[in-house]
C-alpha positions as CSV (number, residue, x, y, z in Angstrom):
1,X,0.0,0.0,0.0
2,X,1.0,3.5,-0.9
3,X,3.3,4.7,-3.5
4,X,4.2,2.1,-6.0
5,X,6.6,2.1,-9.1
6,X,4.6,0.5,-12.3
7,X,6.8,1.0,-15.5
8,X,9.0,3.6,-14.2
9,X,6.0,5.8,-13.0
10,X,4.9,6.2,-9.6
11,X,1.2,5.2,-8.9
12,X,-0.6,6.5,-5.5
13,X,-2.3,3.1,-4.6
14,X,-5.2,4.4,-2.9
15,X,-7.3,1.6,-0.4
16,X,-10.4,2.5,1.3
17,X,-9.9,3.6,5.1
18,X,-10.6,0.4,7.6
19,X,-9.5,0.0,10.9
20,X,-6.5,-1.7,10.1
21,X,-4.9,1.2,7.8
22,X,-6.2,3.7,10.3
23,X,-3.9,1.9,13.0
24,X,-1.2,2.3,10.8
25,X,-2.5,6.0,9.9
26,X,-2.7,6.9,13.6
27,X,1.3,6.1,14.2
28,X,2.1,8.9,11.5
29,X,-0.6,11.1,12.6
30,X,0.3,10.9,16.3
31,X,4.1,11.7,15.1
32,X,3.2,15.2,14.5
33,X,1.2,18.3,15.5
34,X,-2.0,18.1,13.1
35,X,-4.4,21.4,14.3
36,X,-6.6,20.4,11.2
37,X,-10.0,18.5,12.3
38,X,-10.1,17.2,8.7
39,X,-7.2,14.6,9.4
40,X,-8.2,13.4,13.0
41,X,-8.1,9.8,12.2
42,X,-11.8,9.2,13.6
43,X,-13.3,12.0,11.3
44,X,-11.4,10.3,8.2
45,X,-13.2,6.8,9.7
46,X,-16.5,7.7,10.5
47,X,-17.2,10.5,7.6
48,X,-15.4,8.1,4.6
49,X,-18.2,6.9,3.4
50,X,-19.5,10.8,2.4
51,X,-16.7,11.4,1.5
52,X,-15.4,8.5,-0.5
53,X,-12.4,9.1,1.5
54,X,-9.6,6.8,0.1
55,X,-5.7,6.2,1.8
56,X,-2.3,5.9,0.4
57,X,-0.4,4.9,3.2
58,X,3.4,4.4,3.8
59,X,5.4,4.4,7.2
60,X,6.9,7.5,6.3
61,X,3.6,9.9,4.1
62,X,-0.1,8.6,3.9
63,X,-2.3,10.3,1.0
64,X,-5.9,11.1,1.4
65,X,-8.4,11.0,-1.7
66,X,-12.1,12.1,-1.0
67,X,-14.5,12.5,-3.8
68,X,-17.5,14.7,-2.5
69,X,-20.7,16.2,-4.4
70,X,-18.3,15.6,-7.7
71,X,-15.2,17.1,-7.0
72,X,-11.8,15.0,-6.6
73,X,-9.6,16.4,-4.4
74,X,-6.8,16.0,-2.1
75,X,-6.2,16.3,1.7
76,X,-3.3,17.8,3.4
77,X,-0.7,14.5,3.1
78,X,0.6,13.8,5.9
79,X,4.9,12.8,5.7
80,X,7.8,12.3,8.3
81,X,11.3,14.5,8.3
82,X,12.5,11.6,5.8
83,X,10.4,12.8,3.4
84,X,10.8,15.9,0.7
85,X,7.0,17.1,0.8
86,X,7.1,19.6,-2.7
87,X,8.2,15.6,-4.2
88,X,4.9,14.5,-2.6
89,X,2.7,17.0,-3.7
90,X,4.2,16.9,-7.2
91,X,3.3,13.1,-7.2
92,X,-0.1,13.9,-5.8
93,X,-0.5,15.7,-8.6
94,X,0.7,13.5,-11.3
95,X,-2.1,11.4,-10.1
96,X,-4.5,13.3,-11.1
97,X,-3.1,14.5,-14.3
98,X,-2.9,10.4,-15.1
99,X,-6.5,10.5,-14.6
100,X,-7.0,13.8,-16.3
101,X,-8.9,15.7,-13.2
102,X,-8.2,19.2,-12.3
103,X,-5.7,19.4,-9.3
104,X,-7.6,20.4,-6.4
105,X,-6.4,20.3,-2.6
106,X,-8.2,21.1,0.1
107,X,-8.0,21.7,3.9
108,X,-4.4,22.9,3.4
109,X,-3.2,24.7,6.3
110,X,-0.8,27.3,6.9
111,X,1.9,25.7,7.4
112,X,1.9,23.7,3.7
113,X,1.7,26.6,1.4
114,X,5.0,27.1,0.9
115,X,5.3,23.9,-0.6
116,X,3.0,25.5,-3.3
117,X,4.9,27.6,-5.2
118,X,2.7,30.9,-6.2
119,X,3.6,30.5,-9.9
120,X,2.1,27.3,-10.3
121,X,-0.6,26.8,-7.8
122,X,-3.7,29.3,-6.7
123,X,-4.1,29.8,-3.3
124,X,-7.9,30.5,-1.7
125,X,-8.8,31.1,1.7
126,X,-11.5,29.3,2.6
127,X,-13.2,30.9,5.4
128,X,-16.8,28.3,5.8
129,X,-13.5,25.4,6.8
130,X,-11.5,27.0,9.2
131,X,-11.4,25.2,12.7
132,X,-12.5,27.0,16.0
133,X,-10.1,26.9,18.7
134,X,-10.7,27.6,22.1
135,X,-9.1,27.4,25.8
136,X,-10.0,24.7,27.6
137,X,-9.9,27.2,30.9
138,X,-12.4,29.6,28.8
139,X,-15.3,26.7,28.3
140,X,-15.0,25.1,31.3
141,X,-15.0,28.6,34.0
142,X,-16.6,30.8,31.2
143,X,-15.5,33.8,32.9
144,X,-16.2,37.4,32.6
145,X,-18.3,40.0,31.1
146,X,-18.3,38.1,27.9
147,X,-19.6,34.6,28.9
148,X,-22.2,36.4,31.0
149,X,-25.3,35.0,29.2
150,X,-24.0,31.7,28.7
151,X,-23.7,31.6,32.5
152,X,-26.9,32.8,32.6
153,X,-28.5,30.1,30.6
154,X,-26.7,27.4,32.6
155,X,-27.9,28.6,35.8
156,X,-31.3,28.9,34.4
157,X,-31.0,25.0,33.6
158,X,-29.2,23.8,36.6
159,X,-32.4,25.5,39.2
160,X,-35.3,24.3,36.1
161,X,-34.7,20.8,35.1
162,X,-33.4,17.2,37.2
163,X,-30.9,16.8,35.3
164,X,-27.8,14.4,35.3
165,X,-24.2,14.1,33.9
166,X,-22.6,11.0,32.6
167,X,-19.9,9.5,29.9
168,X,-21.2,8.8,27.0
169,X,-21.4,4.4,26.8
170,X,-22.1,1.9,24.1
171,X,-25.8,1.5,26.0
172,X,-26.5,5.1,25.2
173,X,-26.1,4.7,21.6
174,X,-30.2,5.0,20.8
175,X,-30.6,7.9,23.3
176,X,-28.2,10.0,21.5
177,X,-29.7,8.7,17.9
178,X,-33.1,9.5,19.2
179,X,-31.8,13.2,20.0
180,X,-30.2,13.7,16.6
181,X,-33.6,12.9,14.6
182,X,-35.4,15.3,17.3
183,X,-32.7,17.5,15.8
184,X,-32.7,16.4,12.3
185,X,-36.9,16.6,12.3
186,X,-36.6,21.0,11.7
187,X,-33.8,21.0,9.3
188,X,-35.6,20.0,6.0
189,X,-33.8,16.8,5.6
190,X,-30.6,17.9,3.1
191,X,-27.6,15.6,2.1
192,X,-25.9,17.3,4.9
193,X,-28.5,15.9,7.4
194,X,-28.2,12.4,5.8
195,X,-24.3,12.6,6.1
196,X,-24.2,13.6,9.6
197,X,-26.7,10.5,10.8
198,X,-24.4,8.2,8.6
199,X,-21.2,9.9,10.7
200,X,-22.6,9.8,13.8
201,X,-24.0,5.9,13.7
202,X,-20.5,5.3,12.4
203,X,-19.2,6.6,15.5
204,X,-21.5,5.2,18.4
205,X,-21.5,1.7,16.2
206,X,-18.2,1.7,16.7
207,X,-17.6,3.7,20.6
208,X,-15.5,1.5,21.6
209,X,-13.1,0.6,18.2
210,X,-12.5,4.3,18.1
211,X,-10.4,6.4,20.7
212,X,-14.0,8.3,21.3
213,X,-15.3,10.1,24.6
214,X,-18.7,11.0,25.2
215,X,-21.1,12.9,27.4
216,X,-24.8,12.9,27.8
217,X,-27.5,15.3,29.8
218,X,-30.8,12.9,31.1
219,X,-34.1,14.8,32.3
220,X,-36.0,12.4,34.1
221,X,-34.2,9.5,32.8
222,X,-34.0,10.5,29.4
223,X,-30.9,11.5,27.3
224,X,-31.8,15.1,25.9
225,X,-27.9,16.0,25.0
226,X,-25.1,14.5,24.4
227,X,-21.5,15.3,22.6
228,X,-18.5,13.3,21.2
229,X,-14.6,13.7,20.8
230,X,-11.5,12.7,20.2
231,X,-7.8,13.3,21.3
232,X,-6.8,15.8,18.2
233,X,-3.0,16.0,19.6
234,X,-0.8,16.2,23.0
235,X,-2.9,19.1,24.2
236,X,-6.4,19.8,22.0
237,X,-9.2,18.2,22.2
238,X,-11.4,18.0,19.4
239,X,-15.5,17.9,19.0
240,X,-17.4,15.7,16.4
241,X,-20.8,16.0,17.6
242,X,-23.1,18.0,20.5
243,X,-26.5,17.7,19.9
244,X,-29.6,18.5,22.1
245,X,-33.1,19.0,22.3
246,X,-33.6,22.9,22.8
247,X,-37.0,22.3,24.5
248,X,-34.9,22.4,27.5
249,X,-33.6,26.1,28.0
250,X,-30.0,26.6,28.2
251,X,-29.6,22.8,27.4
252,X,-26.6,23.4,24.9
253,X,-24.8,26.0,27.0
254,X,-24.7,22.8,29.6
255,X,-23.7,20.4,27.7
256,X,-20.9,22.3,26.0
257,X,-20.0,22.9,29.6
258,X,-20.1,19.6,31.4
259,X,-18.4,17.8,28.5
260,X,-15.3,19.6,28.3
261,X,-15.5,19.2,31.8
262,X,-15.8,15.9,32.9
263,X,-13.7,14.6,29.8
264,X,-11.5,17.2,28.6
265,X,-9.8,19.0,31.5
266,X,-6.2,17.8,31.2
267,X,-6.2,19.6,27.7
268,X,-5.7,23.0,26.8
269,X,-7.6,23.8,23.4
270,X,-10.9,22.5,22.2
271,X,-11.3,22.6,18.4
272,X,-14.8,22.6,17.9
273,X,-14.1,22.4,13.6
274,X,-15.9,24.8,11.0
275,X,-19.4,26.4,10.7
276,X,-19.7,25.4,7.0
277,X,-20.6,28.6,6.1
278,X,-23.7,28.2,8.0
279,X,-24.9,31.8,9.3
280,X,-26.2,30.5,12.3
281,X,-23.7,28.2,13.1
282,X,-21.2,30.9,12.8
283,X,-23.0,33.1,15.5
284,X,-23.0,30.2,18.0
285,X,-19.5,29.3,17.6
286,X,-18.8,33.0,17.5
287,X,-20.8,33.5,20.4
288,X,-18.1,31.1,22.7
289,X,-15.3,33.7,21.6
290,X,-12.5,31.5,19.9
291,X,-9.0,31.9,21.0
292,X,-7.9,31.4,17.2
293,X,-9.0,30.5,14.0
294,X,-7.5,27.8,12.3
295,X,-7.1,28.6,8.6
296,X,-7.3,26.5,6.5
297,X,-6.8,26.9,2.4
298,X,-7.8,25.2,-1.0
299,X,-4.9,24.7,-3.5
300,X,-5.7,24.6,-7.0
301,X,-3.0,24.2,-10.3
302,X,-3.4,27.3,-12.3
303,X,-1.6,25.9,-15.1
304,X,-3.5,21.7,-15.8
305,X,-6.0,22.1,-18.6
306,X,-6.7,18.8,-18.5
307,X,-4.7,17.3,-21.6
């Protein structure tokens, strides 16, 4: 698996993700300091199949293929010190010129554009992708002026409902599924709904394969939140899912809270990943006052034209 030599020409032998390459993934992944949510190796598990997300993997580089809404494109490859990376991308792109497809990468964060030399690759920011990053102190005291209505709601929750906090289990798998279609029930249906419910029953069928933690909120005995994460690197913490039923005032404000923490205390970012573009998912991530944005580019070749 990975790079192979066929007649002189190197070929990017892509495989489709499984638990077994994603061990393998994981090594190189946990090698180095990945801030993109994109290349977690539970999103690249439990989103492949919307994605078509498709792995060249070596000990030293793996390559990610996804093939979404019909675009081809790239993900950021990942590579040790042993590795020249502007040889890997230039490989990256041979493959698609063999299959004549425009060269598109995406996700590409700062730190891997200058392994795209301006002359021969546009560079766009792509705002709707970029990552929110927040302390770990800031979620968990939510102190000051600023997190005064979020306080505020919590309170309001903590003296209005009998609630209770625990982690997330494999027995809690149709509590939380029964919250996301409560959820899902005002959004129109969409692809994007459909793709969510096919990530998140990837995840909870699978709690345990998966170095996942989870948190759910019960109202008289009843799950009514619940939120799930991963490990992103040595000290951030990264969110897949939080999901509630807003019947219960202030409900998300607490289990933002409690989640972070009961589960991801010893940390000192959360990455809570994009807003899509969506307006009002924007505002609420907004609303939590990020630390940083992660940027996060799409890398196109100015000069292919497809011959």
């Amino acid at each position: 698996m990975g790079v192979l030599l066929h007649r002189g020409v190197f070929v990017i032998d892509l495989q489709d993700i499984s638990l077994e390459n994603l061990r393998l993934y994981s090594v190189l992944f946990r090698n180095q300091y990945i801030e993109v949510s994109d290349l977690a190796p539970t999103s690249l598990y439990i989103w492949r199949h919307s994605f078509r997300a498709r792995i060249a993997l070596d000990p030293d580089y793996a390559v990610l293929v996804c093939q979404y809404r019909g675009s081809t494109y790239s993900l950021a490859p990942l590579f040790s010190q042993r590795i020249d990376p502007t040889a890997l991308i230039q490989k990256i792109s041979a493959f698609f010129h063999r299959n004549h497809q425009p060269v598109i990468f995406r996700g590409i964060p700062v730190g891997l554009l200058p392994y795209f030399p301006k002359d021969k690759y546009r560079i766009i920011p792509d705002r709707q992708i970029w990552d929110y990053l927040y302390l770990t102190k800031d979620l968990i005291e939510l102190h000051g002026r600023k997190y005064q209505q979020k306080r505020n709601h919590i309170n309001r929750f903590r003296q209005t409902y009998p609630f209770s906090y625990h982690s997330l289990t494999p027995e809690d798998a149709q509590g939380c599924l029964e919250v996301f279609e409560h959820w899902a029930a005002d959004k129109g249906g969409g692809p994007e709904i459909e793709e969510e419910r096919r990530a998140l029953i990837e995840a909870l069928e699978n709690f345990t394969l998966l170095p996942l933690k989870g948190g759910v909120i019960k109202i008289d005995g009843r799950i009514q939140a619940f939120a799930i994460g991963t490990q992103l690197n040595r000290d951030t913490a990264l969110v897949h899912f939080e999901k509630a039923n807003p019947a219960f005032h202030g409900i998300y404000a607490a289990i933002n809270q409690l989640f972070v923490a009961n589960e991801w205390s010893n940390t000192r970012y959360i990455n809570r990943e994009d807003d899509m573009g969506l307006p009002g998912l924007r505002q609420a991530k907004e609303r939590y006052h990020p630390f940083r944005m992660i940027e996060k580019y799409t890398v196109v070749e100015a000069s292919y034209d497809g011959n």
